[in-house]
N, C-alpha and C positions, 0 to 999 in steps of 0.2 A: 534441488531446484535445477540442478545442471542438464541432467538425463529428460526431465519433463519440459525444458525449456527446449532442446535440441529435437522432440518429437515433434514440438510444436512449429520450429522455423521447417524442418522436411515437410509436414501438412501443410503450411503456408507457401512456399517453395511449387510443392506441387501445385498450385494452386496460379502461381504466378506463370507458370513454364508452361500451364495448359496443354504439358503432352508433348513437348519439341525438346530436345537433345539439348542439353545444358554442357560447355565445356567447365564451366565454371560458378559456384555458386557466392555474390555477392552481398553481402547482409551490412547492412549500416546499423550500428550500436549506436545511442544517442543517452547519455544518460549524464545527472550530475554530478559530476567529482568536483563541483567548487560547490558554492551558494548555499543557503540554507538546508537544502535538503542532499548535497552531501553524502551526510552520513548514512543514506540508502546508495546513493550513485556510487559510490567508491565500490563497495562490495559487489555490483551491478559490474561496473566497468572489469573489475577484476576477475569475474565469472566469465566473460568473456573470452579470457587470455586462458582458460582451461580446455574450451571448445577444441576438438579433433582438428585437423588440417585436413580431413574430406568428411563426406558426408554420403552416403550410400553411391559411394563409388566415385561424383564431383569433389572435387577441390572447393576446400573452402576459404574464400578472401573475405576476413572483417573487419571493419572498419570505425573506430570508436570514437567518437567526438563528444566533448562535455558543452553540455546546454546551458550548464551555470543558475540552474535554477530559473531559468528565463525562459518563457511564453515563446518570448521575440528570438534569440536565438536558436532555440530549438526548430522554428521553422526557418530559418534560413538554414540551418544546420540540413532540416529535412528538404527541402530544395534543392540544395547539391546534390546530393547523394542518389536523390530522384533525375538527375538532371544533366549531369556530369558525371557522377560514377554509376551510371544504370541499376543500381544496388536490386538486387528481388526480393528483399525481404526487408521492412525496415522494424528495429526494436526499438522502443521507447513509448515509455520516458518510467518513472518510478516515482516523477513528480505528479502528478494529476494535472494539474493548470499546463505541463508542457506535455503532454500527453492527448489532452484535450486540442490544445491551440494547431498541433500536427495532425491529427486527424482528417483535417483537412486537406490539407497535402496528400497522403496518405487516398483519400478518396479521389480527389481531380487525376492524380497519375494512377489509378487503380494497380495500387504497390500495396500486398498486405501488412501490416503494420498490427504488430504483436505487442499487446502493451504491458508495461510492468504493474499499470496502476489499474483500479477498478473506477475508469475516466467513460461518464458518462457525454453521449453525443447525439443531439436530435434524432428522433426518429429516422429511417429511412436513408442516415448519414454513415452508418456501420458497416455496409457491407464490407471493407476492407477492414478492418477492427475486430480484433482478438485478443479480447482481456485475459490474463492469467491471473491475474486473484479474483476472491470471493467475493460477489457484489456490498456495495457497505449496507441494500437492507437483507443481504442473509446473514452477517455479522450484528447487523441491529437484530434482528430478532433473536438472536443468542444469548445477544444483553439483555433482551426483554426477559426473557425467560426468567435466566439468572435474577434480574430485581424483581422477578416477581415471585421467587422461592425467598427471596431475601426481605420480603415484608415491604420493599422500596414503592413507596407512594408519591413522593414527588422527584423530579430531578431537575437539575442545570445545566446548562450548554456552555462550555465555554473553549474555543474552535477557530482554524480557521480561517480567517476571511478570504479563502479562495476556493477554485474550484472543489477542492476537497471537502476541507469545511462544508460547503455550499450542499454538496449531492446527500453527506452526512446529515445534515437539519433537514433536507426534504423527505430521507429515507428516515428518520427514525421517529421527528414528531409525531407524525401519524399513527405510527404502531405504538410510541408510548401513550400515547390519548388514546388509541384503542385496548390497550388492557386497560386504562383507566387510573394512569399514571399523569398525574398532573407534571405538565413540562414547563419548564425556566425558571429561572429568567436566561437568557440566549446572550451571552456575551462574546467578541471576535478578538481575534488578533491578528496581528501579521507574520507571516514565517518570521523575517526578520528582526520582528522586536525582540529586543532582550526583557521586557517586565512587564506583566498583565496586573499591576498590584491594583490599578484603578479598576479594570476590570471583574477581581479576586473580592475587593469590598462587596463591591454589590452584591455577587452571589454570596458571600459568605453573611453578608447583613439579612437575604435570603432564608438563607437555611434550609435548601432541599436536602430530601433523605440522601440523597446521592447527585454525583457530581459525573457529567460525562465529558472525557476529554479528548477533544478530535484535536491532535497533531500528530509529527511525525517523526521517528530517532532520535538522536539527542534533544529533538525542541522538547517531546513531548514529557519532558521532565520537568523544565520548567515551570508550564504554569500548574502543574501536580504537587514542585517543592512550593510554591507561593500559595496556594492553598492549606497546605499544611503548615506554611510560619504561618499563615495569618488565623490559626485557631479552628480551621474547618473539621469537625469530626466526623460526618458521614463517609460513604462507600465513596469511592473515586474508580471510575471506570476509564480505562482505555482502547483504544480503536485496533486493530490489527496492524496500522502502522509504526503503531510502539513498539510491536512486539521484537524489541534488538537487545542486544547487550549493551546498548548506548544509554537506555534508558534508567538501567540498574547501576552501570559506571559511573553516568551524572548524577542520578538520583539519589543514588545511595536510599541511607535510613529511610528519609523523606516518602522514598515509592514504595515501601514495605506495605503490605495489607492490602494495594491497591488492586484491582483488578483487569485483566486483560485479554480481550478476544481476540483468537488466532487459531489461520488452521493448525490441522495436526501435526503438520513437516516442522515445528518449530517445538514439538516434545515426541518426535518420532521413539526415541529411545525410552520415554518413559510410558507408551500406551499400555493400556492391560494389554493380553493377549485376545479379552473380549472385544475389542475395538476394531472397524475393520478393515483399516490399514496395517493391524500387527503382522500381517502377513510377507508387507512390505518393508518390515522394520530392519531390513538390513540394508537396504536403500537410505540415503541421507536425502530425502524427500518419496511422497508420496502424493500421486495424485490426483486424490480426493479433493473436492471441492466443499466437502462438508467442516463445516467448522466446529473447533471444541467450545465447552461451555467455556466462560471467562474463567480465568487460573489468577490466582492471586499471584503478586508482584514478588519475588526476594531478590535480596543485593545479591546471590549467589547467579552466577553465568549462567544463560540458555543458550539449548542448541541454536547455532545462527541460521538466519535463513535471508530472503530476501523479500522485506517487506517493500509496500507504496505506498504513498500517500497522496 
């Protein structure tokens, strides 16, 4: 991720510098090391502190501040840094909702802003917006495919309730009603709950062929392990932002068999040679934007990478 993230602040950069003599290049990191989502930020914040000290020849100053999971501080976070510390590139977020809520910022001071998360933004509001992961419907259709090798006729949504969740049910109802995959029943939650058990009855009284679970690192165990106490036996799908070692850490047994979509840079080491990043396999990222089929879950560790949610 390191190498493909650093290609991308130099394009962005140029982009910002429109051509004028840079003494020095400023980049503001915004990411969570507290709050729910965490267990993407830390890894995030800490990728950071590997970054070179120049950058085709400039000097590089960055600057990393935690958003805390929060909308609200992320844009005052993105405010300073636009504002006060001139930054020319801003990174964030890895949470989607703070990702989202900065883009705006990001547009009014026309500061490229590189994001971790796949954070959708009205039309016409992106020009300064450059998503590094896979959109979630080129991920949903990777799930489609897979349930539909898999025999899977209905599913359930259980997700959520923010902007992540949100872009996830807009992208993927439709393709699953288009193969002809009967979808829900649609159930939410909050990053910060700890128990979906009210939520788990319902679908589980349900009984779709398969269960799809938008959360993200450590959450996205949770409501996976509460489906499986509460007696669920179909396929259990997960989003690209599980795909961590947090997920198998918490999960343990519980996440066995389950499935999960993610790009390649997250079993770089194990593509065939057919594959057509193998080429890149000595790199600890590759960057394709094509996503692998879902891979089923083991309690056994994966290459890390740096998911969003």
């Amino acid at each position: 991720m390191t190498r493909y993230t650093l290609k991308a602040i130099v394009a962005a950069t140029a982009i910002a510098a429109s051509g004028a003599a840079m003494a020095q290049i400023t980049i503001g990191v915004i990411a969570p090391m507290t709050g729910p989502a965490s267990g993407l930020g830390i890894p995030a914040g800490n990728q950071a502190k590997l970054w070179p000290k120049e950058i085709a020849g400039q000097k590089l100053n960055v600057i990393v501040l935690d958003d805390a999971t929060d909308p609200t501080q992320g844009v005052q976070h993105a405010k300073k840094l636009v504002t006060a510390d001139k930054v020319d590139v801003l990174m964030s977020s890895v949470a989607t909702p703070v990702a989202a809520a900065m883009a705006q910022v990001a547009e009014e001071s026309a500061t490229p802003q590189i994001a971790w998360s796949p954070v959708a933004v009205p039309a016409g509001k992106d020009k300064w917006l450059f998503r590094m992961p896979q959109s979630n419907a080129v991920m949903g259709h990777a799930i489609i495919e897979h349930m539909k090798k898999q025999g899977v006729k209905s599913v359930g949504f259980l997700g959520y309730s923010d902007a992540y969740g949100e872009t996830w049910l807009n992208d993927f109802r439709p393709q699953a009603e288009k193969a002809g995959i009967k979808f829900g029943p649609v159930e939410r939650f909050a990053r910060a709950d700890t128990s979906v058990t009210g939520q788990v009855l319902k679908l589980v009284s349900a009984n779709p062929d398969a269960m799809l679970v938008v959360a993200s690192g450590s959450g996205a165990a949770m409501p996976q392990m509460a489906l499986v106490e509460r007696g669920y036996k179909g396929k259990i799908y997960q989003t690209h932002a599980a795909a961590t070692r947090d997920l198998m850490r918490v999960g343990g047994k519980s996440v066995e068999g389950g499935f999960v979509v993610s790009g390649p840079a997250v079993l770089a080491e194990q593509l065939p040679d057919s594959h057509p990043p193998a080429a890149r396999r000595s790199s600890s990222c590759s960057s394709t934007r094509r996503p692998t089929a879902p891979a089923r879950a083991t309690s056994s560790p994966a290459t890390p990478t740096t998911p969003s949610s």
